[in-house]
MITITI-868317 format. One record per atom (N, C-alpha, C, O): residue in one letter; x, y, z. Coordinates in steps of 0.02 Angstrom, whole numbers, plus 50000, padded with zeros to 5 digits. Layout:
% residues N
AXYZ ...
% end
This chain:
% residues 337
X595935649055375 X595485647455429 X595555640155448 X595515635955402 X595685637655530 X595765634055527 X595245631055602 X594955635655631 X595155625755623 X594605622455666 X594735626955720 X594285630455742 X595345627255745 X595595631055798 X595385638255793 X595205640655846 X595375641655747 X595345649955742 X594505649455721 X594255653955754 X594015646455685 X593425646755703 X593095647055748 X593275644255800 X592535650455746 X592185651355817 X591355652755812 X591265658055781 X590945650655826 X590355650355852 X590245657955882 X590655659055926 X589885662555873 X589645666155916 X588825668255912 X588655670255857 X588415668155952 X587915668255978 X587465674156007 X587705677756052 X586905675155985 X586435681756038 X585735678056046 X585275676456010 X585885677756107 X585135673756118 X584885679256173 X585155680656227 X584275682156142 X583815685456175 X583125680756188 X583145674656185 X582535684256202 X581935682656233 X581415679656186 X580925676056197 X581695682456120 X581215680356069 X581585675756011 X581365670255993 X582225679055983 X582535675955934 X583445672855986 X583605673256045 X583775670055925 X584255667055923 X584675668355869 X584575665755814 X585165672355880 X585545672855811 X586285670055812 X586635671255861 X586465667255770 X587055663355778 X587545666055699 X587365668455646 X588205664155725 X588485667755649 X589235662855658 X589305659055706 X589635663455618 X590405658155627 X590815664655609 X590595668455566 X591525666255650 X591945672055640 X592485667455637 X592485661655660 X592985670555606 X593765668655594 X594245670955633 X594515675655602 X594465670355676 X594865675855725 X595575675455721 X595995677255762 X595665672055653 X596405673655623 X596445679555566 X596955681955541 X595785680955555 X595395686855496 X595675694455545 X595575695655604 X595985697855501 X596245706055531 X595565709055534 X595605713355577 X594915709055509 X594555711855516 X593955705855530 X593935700355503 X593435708755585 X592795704955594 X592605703755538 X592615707855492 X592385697455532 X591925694855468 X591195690355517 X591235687055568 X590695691755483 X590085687255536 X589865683255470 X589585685755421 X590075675555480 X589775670055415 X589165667655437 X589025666455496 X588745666955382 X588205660355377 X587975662155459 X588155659355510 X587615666655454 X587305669855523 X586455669455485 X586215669255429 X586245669555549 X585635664555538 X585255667155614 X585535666955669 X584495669855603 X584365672255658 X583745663355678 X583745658755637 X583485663055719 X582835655155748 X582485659755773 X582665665355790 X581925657055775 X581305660955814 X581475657055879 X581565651155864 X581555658155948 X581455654756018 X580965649856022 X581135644456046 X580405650556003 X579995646256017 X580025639055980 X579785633755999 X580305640155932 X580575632455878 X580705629355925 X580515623655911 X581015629355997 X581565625556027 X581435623356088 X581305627556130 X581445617356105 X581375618356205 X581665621356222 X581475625956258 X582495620156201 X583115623456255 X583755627556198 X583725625756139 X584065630556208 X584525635156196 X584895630856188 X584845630956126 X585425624756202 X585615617856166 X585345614656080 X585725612056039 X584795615456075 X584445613256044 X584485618455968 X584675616555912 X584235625255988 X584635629255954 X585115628755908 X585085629055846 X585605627855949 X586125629955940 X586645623755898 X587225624555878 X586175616955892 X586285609755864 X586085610055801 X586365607555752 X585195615455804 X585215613855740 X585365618655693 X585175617555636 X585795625655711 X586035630955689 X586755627955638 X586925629155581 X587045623155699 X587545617355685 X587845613655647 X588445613155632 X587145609655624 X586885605355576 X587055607355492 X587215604155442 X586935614055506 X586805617555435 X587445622055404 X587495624855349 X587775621655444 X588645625355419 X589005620755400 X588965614655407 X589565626055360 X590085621355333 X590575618455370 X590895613455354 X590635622155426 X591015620155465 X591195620155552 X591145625255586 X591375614755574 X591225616055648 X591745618455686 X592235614755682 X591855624155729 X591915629055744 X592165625855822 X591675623955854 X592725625155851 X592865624855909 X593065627755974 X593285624756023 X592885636855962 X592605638155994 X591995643255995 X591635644255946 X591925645956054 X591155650056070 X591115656256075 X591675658756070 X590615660956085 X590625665556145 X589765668256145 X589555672056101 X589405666156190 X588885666956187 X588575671856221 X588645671756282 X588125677856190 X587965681756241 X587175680256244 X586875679056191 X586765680356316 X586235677356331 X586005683856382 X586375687256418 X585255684456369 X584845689156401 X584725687356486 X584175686156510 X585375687456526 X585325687156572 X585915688656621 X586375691956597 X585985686656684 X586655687656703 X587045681856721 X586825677156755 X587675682456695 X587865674756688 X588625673756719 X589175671756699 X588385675756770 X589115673956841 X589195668856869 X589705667356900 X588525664156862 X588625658656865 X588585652256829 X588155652656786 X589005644056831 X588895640056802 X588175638956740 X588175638356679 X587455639056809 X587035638656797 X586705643856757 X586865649356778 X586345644156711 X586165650356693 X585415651356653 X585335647956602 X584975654956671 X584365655956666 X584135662056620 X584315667756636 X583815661156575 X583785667656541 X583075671556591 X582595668656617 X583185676856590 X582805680556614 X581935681856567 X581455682956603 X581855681656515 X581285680456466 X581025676656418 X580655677156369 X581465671056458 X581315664256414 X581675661056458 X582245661956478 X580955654056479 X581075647156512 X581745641756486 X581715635756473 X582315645956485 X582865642756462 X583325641556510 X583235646356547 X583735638556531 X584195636756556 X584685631356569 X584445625656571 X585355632156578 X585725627056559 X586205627256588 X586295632556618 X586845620656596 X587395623056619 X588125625256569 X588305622556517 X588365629656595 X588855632356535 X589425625856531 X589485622256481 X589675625456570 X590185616756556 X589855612456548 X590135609756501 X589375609156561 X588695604656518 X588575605956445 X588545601456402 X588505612356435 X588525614856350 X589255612656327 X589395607656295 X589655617056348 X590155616656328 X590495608956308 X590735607856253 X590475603256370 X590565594556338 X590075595156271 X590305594856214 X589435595856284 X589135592056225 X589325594756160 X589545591656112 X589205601256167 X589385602856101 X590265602856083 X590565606456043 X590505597856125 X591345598256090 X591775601956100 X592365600556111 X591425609256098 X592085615856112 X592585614856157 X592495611056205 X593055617356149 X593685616756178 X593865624256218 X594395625456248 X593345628556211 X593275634956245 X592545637156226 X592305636956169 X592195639356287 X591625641756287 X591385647656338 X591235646756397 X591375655556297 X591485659956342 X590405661156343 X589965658356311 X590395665756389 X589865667856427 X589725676156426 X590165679756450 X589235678556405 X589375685056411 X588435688056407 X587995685256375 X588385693456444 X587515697256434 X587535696556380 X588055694856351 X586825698156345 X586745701356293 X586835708456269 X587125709856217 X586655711756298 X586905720356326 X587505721856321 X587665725556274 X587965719556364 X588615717956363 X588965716656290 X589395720356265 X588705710756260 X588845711056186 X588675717756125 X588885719656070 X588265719256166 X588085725956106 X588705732456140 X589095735356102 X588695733156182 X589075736856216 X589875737156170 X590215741856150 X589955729456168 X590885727456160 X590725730156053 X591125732056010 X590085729156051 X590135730055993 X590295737255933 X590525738355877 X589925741556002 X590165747655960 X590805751355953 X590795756655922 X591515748555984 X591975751055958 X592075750855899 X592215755755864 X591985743555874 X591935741455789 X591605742855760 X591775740855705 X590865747255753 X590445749355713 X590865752655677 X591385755355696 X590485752455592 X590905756755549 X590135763655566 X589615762055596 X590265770155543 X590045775055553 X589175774255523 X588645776755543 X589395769055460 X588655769555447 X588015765055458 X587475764255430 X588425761755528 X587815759055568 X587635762955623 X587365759755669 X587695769555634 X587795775555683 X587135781555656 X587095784055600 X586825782255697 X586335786955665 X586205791055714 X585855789255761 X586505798155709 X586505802755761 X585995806355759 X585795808455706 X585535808555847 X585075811055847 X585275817255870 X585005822155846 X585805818155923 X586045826355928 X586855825055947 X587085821155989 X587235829755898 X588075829155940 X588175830555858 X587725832655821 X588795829155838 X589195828555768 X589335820555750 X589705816955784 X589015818755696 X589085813155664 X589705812255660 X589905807655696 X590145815155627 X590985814855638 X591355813155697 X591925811055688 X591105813655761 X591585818455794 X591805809155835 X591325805355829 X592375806155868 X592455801455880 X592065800155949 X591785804355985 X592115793455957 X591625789256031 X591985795856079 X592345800156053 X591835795756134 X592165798256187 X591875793056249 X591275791756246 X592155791056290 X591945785056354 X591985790956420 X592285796356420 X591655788456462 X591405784256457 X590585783956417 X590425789056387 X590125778756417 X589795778056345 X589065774656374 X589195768856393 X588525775956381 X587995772356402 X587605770056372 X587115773856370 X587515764156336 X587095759156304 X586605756956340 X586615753756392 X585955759856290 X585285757256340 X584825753556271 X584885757056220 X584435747856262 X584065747956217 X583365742556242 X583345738056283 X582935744856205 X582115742256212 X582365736256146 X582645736556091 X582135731856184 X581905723056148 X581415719156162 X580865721456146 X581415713456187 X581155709856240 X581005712856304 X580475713556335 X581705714756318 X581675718456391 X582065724356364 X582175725756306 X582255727456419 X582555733356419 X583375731856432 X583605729356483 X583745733956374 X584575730156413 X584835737456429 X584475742256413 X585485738556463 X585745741656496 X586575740456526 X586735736356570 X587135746156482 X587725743856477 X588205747856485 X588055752156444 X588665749556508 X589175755556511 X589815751556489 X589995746056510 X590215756856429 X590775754456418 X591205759156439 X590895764456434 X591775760456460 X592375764256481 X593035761256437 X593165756356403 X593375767456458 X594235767356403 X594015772856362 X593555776956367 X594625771256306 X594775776656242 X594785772056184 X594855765956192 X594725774056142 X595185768956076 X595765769156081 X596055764256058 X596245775256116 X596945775856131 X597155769356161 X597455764656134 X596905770056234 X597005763456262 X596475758056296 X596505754956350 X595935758056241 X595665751056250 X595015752856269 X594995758456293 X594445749556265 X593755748956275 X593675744156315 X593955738956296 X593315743756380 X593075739056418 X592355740856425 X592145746456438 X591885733556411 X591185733456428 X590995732756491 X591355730256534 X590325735256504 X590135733956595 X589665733156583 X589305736956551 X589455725056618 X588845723956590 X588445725856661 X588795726356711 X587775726856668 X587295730856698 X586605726056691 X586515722756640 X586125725956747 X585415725756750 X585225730956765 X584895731056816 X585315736056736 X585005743156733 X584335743556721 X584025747856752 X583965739156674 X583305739056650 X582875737856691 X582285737556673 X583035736856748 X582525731556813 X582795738556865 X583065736056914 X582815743956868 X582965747856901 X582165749356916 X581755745756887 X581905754756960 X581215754856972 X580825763056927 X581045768856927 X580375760956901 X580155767456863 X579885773556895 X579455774056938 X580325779256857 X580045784156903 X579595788556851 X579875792056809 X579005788356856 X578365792956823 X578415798856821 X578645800356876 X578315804056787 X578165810656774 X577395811856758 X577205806856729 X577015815056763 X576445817256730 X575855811256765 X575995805956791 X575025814656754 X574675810356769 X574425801056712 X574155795856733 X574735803156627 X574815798156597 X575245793256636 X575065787756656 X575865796156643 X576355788556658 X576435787256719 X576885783456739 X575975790556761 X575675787556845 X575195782856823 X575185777156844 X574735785356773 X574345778956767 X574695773456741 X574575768656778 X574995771956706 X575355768656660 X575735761956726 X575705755756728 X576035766956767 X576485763656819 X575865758056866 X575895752056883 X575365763056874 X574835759356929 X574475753056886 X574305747956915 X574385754056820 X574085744756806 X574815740956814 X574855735456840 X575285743656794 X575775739256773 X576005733856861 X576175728156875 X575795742356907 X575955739156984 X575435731956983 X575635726457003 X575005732756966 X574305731256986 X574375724256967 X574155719557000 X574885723356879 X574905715656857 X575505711256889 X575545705356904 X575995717056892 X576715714556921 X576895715856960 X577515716156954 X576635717657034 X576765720257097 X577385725257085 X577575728257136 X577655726157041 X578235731257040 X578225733756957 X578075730356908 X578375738956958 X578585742856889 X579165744656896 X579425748156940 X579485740856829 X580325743156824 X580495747256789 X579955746456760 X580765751656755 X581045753556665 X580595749456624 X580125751156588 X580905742456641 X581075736656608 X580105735056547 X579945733156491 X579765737756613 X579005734256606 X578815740756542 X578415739656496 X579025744556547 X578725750256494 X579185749956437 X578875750556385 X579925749156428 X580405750756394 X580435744856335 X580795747056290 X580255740256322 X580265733256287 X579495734156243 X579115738956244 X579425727356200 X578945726156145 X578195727056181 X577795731656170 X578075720256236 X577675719656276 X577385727256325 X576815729256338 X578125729856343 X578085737156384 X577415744156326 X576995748256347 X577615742656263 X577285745556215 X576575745256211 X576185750056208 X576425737456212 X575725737556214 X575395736756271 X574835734156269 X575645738656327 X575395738256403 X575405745756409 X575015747656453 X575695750056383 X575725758156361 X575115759356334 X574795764056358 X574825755356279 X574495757656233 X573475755356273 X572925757756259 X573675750156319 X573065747456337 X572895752756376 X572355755256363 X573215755356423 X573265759056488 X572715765556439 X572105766556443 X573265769156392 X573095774956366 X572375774056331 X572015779056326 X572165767856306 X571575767056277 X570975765956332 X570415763856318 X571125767256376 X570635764556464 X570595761956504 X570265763256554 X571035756156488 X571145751256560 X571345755656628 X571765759856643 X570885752656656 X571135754856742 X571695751756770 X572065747756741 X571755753556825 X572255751356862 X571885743556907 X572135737956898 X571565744056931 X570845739356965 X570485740156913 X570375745556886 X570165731556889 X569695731856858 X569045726856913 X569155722256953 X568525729556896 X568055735056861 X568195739456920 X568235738256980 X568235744556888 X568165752456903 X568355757256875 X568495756756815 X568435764756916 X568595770056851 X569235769556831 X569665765556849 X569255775756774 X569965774456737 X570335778956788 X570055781756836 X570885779256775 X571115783956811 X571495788156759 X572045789456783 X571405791156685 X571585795156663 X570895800056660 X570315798056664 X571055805256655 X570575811656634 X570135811956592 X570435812756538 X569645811856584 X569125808056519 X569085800856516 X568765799056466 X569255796756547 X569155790856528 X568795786556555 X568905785656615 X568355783256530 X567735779356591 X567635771156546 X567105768456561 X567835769356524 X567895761656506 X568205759556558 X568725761456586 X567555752456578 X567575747256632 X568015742556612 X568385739856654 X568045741456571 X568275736356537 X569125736556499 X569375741956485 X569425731056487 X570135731956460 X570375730456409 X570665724956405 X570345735056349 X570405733056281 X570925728456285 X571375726956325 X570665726456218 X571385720356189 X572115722456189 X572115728556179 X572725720156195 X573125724256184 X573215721056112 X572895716556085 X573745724856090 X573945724956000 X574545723056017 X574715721656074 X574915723055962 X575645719755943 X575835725655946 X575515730755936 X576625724855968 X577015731855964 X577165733555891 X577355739055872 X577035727055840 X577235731455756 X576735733355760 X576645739255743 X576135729055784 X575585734855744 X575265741255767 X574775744455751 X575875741955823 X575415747655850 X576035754755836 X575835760555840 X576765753155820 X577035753755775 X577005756955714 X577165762655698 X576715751455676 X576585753255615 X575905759655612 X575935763855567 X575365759955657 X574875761655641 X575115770355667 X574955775855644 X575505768855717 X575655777255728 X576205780355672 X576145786355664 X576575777955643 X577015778655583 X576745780955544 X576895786255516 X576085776055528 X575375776955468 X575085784755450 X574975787855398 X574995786355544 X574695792355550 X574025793455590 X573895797455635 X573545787655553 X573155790755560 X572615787355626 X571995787455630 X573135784655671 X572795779955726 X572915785355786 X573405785255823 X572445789355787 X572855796255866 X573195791355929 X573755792555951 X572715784955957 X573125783055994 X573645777455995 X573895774756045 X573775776255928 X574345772655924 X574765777555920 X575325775055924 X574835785355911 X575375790955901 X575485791055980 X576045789856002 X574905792756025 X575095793356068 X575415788156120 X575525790256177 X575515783756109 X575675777156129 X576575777556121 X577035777156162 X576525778356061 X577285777356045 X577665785156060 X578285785556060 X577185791356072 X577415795456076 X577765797656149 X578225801456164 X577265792756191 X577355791156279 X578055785456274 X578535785856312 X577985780856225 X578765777256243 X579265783056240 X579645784456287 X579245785656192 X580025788656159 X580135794256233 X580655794056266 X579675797956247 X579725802356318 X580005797056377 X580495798956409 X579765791656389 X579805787956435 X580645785856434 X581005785956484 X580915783556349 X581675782456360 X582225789456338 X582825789456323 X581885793256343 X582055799856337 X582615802856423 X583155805556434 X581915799556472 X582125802656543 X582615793756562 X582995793656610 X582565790456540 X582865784956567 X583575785356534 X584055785756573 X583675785256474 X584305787356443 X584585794756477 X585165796456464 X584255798056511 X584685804756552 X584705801356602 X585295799956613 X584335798956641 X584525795056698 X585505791056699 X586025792756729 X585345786356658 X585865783256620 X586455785556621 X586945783156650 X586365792756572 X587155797256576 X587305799256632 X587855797556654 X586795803856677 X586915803556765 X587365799256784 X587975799556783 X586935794556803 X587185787456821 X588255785156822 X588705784656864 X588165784456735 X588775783456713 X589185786456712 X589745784256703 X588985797356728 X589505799356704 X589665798656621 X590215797756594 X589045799356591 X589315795856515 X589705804156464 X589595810056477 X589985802456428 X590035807656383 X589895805656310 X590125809356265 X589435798456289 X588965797556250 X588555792556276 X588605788856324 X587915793656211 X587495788056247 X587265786156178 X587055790156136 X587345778356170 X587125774956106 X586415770356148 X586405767556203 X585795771156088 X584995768856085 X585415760256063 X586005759756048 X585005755356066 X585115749156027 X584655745356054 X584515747256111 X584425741556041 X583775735256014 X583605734955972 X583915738655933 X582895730055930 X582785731155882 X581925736355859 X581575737355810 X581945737955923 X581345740055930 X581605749055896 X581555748855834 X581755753655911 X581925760555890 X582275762755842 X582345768655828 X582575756555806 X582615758855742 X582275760455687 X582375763955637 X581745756255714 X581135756255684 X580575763755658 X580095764755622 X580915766655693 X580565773655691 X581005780055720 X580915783055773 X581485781155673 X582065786355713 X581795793755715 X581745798055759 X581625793355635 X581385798755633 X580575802355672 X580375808155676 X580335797355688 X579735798055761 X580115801855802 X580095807955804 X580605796855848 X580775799455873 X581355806155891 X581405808755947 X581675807655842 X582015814555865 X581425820355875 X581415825555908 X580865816855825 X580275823355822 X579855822955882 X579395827055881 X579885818555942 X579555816756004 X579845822456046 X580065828056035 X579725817956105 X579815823256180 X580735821456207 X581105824256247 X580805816656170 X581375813056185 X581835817356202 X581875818056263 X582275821056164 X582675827056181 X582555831056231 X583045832656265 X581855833856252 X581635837556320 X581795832456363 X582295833056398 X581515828256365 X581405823356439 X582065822156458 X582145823956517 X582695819356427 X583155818156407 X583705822956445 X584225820856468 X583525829356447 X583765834556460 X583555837856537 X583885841756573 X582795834256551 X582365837456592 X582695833056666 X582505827656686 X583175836956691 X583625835356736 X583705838756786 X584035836356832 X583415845756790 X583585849956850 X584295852456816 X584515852356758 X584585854756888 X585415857356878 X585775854056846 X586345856256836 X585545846656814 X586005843356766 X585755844056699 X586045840756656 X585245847656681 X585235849656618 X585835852956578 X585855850456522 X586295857456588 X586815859356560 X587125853656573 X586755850456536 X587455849856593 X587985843156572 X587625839256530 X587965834856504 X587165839356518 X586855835256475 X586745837556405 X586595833856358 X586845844456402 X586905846756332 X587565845156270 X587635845656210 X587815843756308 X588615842556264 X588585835356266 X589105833256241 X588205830656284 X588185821656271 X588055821856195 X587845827056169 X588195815356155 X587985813756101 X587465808956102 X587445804256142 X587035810056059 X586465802456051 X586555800456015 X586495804655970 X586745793655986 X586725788255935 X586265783555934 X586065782555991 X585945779355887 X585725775555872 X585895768155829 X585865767855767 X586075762355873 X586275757855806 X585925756355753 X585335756555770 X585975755055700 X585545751955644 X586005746755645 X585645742955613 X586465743655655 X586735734455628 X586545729355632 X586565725455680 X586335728755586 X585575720955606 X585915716855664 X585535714255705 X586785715655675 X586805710755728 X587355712355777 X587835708755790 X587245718455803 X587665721055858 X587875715255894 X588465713855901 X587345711455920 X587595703555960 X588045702855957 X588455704456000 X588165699855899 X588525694855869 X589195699455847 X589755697055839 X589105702955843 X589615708455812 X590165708655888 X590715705955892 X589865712055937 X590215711856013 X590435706056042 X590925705656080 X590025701156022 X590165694956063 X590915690756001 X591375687756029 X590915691255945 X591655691355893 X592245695555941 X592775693455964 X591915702055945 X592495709355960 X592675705956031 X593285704756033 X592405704456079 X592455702056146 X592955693856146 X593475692656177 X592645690256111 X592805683856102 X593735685856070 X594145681556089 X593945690056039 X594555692556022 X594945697656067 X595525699856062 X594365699056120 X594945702956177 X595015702156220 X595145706656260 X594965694756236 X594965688356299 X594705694256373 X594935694156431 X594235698156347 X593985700056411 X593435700256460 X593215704456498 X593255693356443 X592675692456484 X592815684956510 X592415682156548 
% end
């Protein structure tokens, strides 16, 4: 390993920062002295990334950073965090002699050719059976990311990175009409994006506990007459408490997400044409077994005349604590971004 074949690679999402050093003279990915920051430690994503820096053995000349946003240009703004910077501005200060750019999504995307099998947790298809592309990566985080990869392993995997998550939500049922109408009500628009993420969870969970759409007035679910707008909870703990058991509407809370990315992940394969579709964030690993036992598979399916093409897709799930970082190595080695 030498200054030249070291490399810096990076996943900066909305909440954390994970950084790791790869060898790209190494025949196989290796992720060193990877190290996740809480976001908020930091003013700026520079700052980060100095004092991630600070603390290795060695400095690393070049990059490849994937960031929760879209990054076609110089300038670049994360979409869920007051960050922004310029990529050749980064690139002088911190020294590098190459500094690539890439989504975050996108990075998870490039990442699953390289998954070994047992970061793969299949919800319907054959655990065995190989990728087939094209491939639709959708996962709940911060926000909602959204990714299509195409090729073969024969001849090659290419990522497509996507703002799929900011697409506009389409409701089923009188629950997730209500759901849509506070969310209209706070954010003049409901995306995927607003239900599908941590925050999306407990804005799920307020709705279902009484909040109206207009406050003060009625609820607009069926039985429900609280004026008023409970607290919302944390997505672990609301999480944890439906896992627990014995919280009915924290079950039903999380039982309305998994339906909700159930019809968005069929959307998805539509969309792409996919002939798999891999789950990834860090939010649904969290509870796999919830969800195969949810609505997920119906909704998923609940397509009209595209229900039969949709029966022969595979569902996967990542478990790799750092897909990021993992894609943004695999990417950073197939000069394709």
């Amino acid at each position: 390993m030498t200054a030249n074949t070291l490399a810096l690679v990076g996943d900066i999402g909305g909440t954390n920062a994970r950084f790791a050093l790869t060898d790209l003279s190494s025949p196989t990915i290796e992720l060193l002295e990877s190290r996740a920051l809480p976001n908020a430690d930091f003013a700026s994503m520079q700052h980060a990334i100095e004092h991630y820096l600070s603390g290795v053995s060695a400095k690393p000349a070049r990059a490849a950073l994937a960031v929760a946003c879209p990054v076609g240009n110089d300038e670049i703004r994360l979409t869920n965090r007051a960050w922004s910077f310029s990529r050749s501005e980064l690139q002088r200060t911190l020294g590098l002699h190459e500094l690539r750019m890439l989504n975050d999504f996108g990075a998870v995307a490039w990442a699953i050719p390289a998954l070994q099998r047992e970061h793969l947790v299949t919800l319907h298809g054959d655990p065995a059976a190989p990728l087939r592309g094209p491939i639709s990566v959708l996962g709940p985080g911060t926000g909602l990311g959204v990714a299509l990869i195409v090729g073969s392993r024969e001849h090659g995997w290419h990522a497509v990175e996507t703002e799929g998550g900011h697409v506009g939500f389409s409701p089923v049922g009188d629950e997730e009409r209500a759901i849509s109408a506070w969310l209209t009500a706070q954010h003049g628009r409901t995306s995927t994006e607003r239900l599908l993420c941590g925050k999306g969870l407990s804005e799920i969970d307020v709705v279902l506990r009484g909040a109206s759409a207009v406050l003060p007035g009625p609820s607009l679910l069926p039985g429900e007459t609280s004026l008023l707008k409970p607290a919302l909870r944390e997505p672990a703990e609301i999480v944890a408490a439906a896992l627990e058991g014995h919280d009915q509407a924290a079950r039903r809370t999380l039982a309305r997400f998994c339906s909700v990315l159930g019809s968005v992940a069929g959307d998805c394969a539509l969309i792409h044409g996919a002939r798999t579709v891999v789950i990834a964030g860090g939010i649904v690993p969290r509870f796999i077994p919830f969800l195969r036992a949810s609505a997920f598979r119906e909704r998923f399916l609940a397509k009209g005349r595209m229900a039969a093409l949709l029966e022969s897709v595979p569902i996967h799930v990542i478990t790799h604590p750092h897909p990021g970082l993992l894609g943004a190595a695999t990417a950073l080695r197939a000069k394709e971004f």
